[in-house]
C-alpha positions as CSV (number, residue, x, y, z in Angstrom):
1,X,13.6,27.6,-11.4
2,X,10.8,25.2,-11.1
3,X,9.9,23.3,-8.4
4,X,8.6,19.6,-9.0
5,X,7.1,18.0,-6.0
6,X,6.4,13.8,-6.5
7,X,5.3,12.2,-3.6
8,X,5.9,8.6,-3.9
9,X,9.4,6.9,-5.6
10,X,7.8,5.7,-8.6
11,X,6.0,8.9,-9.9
12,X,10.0,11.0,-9.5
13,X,11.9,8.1,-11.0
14,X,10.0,8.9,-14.3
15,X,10.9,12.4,-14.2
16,X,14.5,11.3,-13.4
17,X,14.0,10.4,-16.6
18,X,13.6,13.3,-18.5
19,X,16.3,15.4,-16.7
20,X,19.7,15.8,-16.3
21,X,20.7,16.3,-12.6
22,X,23.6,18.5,-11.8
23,X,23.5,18.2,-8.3
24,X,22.0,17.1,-4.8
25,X,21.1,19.2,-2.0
26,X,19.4,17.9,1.4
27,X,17.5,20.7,3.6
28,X,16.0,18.8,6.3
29,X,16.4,15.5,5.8
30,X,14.9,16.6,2.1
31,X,17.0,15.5,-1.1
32,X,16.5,17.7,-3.4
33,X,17.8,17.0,-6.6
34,X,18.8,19.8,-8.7
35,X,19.0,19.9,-12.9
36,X,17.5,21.2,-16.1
37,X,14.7,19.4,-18.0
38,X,15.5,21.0,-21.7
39,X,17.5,23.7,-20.3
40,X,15.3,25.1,-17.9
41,X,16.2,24.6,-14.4
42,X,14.0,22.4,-12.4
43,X,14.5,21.5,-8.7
44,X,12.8,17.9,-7.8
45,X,11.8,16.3,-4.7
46,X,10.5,13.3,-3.5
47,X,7.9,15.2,-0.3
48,X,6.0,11.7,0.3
49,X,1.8,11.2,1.0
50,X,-0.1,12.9,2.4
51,X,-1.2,17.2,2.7
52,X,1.6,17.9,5.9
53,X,4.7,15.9,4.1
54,X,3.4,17.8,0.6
55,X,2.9,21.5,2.5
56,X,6.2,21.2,4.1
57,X,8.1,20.0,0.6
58,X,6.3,23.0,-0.8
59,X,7.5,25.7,1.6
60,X,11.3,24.5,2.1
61,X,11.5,24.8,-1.7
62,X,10.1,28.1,-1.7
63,X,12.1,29.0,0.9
64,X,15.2,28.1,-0.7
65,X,15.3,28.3,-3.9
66,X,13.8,31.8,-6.7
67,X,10.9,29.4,-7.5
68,X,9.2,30.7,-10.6
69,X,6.1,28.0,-10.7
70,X,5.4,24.9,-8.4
71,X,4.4,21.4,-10.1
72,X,2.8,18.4,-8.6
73,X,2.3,15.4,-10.5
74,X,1.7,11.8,-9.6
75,X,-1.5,9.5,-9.8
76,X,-4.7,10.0,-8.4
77,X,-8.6,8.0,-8.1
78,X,-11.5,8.6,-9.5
79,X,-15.3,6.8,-9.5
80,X,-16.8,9.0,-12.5
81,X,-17.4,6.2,-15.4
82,X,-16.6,8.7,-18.0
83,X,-13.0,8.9,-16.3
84,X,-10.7,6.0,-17.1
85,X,-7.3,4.9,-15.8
86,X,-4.6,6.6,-17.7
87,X,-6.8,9.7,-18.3
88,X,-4.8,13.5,-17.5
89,X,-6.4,15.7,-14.9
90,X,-5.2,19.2,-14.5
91,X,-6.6,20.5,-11.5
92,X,-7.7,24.3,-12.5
93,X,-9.7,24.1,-8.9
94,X,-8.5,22.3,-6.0
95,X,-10.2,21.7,-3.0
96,X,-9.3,20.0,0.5
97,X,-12.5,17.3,1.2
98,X,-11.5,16.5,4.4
99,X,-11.4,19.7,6.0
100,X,-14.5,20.8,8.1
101,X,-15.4,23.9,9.6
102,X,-18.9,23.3,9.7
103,X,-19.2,24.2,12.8
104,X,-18.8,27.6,12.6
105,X,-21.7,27.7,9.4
106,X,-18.9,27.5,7.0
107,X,-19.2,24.9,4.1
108,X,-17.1,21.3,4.2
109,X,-13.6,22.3,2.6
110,X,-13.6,26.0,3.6
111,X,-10.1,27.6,5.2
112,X,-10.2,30.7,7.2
113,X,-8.3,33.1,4.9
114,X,-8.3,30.9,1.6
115,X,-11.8,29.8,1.2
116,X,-13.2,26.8,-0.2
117,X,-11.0,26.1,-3.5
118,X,-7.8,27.2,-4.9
119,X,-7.5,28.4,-8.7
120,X,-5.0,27.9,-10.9
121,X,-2.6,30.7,-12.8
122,X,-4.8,30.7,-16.5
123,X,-1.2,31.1,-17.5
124,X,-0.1,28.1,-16.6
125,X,-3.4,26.5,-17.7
126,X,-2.9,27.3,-21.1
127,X,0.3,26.2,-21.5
128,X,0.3,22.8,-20.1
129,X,-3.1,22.2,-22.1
130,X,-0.5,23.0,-25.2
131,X,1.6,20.9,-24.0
132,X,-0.8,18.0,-23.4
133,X,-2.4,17.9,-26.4
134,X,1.3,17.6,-28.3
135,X,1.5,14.3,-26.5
136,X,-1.6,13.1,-26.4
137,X,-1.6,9.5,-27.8
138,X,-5.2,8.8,-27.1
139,X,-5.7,9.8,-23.5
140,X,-8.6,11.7,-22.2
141,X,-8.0,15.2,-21.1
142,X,-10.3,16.5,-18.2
143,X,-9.5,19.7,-16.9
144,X,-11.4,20.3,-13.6
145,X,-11.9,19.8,-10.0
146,X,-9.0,18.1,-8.2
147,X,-10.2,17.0,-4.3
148,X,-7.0,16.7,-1.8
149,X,-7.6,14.6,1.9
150,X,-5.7,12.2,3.8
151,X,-7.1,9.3,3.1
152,X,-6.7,6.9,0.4
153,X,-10.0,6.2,-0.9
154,X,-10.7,2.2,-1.3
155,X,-14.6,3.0,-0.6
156,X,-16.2,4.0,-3.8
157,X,-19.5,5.5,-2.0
158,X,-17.0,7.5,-0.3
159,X,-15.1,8.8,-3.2
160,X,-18.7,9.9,-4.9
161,X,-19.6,11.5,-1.8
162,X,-16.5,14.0,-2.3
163,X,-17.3,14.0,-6.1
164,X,-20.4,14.8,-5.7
165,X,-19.8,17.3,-3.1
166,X,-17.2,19.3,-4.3
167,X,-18.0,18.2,-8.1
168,X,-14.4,16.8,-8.0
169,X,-13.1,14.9,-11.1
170,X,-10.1,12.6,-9.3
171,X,-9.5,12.7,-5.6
172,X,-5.8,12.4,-4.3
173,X,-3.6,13.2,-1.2
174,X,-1.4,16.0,-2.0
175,X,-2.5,18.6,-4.5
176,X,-4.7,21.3,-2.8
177,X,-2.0,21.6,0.3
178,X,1.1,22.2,-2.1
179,X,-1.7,24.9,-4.1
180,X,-2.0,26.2,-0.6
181,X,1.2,27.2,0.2
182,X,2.5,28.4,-2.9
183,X,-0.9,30.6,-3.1
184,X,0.2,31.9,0.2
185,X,3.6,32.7,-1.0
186,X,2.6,33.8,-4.2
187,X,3.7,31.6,-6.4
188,X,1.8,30.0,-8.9
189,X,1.2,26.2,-8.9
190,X,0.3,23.5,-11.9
191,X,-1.1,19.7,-10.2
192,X,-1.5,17.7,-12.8
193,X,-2.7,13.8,-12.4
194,X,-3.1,11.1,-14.5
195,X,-5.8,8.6,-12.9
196,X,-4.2,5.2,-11.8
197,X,-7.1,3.8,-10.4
198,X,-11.2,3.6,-9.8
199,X,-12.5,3.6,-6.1
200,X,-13.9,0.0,-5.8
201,X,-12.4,-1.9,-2.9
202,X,-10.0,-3.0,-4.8
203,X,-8.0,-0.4,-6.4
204,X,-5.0,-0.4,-3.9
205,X,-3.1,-2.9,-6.2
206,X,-4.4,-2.0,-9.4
207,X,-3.3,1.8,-8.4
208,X,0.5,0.0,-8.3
209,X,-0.4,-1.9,-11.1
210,X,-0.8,1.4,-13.1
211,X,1.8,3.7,-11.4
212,X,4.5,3.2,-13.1
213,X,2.3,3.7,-17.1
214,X,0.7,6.9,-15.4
215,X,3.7,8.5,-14.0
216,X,5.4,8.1,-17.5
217,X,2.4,10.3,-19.3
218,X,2.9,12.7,-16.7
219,X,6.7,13.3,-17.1
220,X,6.2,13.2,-21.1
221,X,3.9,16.4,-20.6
222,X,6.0,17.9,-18.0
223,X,8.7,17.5,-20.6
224,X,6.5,19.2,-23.4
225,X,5.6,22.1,-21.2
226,X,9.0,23.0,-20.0
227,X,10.5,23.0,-23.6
């Protein structure tokens, strides 16, 4: 089974979409809705913003149900100007900017026992870069560097600070925890992110302005790459 983890209504309703549910399960207070997207079985959850809400979705759906890969797809930001809105990010190396152990002589985004990024299944890789380029309809394709923190980033000096730091491509609020987990349970992980929005003060509203166009590209590829 496959586990899809969305974190805000908008990006799951697309998925919705594509599959046909079966049934509904909650394990606390999660509603996890169960189906097949082409056949294949597919488990998908709504785990809300933020690394804590998206770690704990991860682990209660490893935890009960024989998850074969993880998937996390939804929007993310960006202030690269060779990155547009609408552009597909596959995050082959994810990274966690806010976390700081500098203390101890460690670099920003190092964890005790993980290190500082996560690296996605080559597997995997391959086969959602199949099934991207099936769908492509003019879209940019960037795989890369995917930067997880909670905070929404409005401040575009901010944003290239962690670009420029972790030499991220799109900076989001979920990604690298879910990649965390499932590393930790050994299970391999695809986050995949179309931009919504460029880090300028202003992009709160044109991030909802373009949720709903970005979260449809994403299901059409999770779609592709199931079949």
């Amino acid at each position: 089974m496959i586990g899809i983890i969305a974190a805000m209504e908008e990006e799951m309703l697309e998925i919705k979409k594509i599959m046909k549910k079966e049934k509904e399960n909650t394990i606390h207070g999660l509603l996890c809705l169960e189906g097949n997207v082409q056949g294949k079985p597919i488990v998908l959850v709504q785990g809300g913003v933020g690394k804590v809400n998206a770690a704990r979705t991860a682990q209660i759906l490893i935890d009960h149900y024989e998850i074969e890969y993880m998937v996390n797809v939804g929007s993310a930001g960006t202030s690269k100007c060779n990155i547009h809105i609408g552009d597909i990010v596959i995050g082959k190396r994810m990274v966690q900017h806010d976390f700081d152990i500098t203390a101890f002589g460690h670099p920003k985004g190092y964890i005790t026992g993980i290190g500082r990024e996560l690296m996605m299944d080559e597997g995997l890789l391959t086969k959602y870069k199949t099934a991207i380029q099936k769908v492509n309809t003019g879209f940019q394709t960037i795989i890369g560097t995917i930067a997880s923190g909670d905070i929404f980033c409005t401040d575009s000096e901010k944003t290239k600070q962690i670009e420029k730091e972790f030499d991220a491509d799109a900076v989001e609020m979920e990604g690298a925890a879910i990649a965390q987990v499932c590393k930790l349970s050994g299970i391999p992980w695809v986050i995949l992110r179309s931009i919504s929005d460029v880090a300028n003060g202003e992009n709160a509203e044109v991030h909802e302005h373009y949720l709903q166009r970005v979260s449809e590209r994403c299901a059409a590829i999770l779609k592709e790459a199931i079949c």
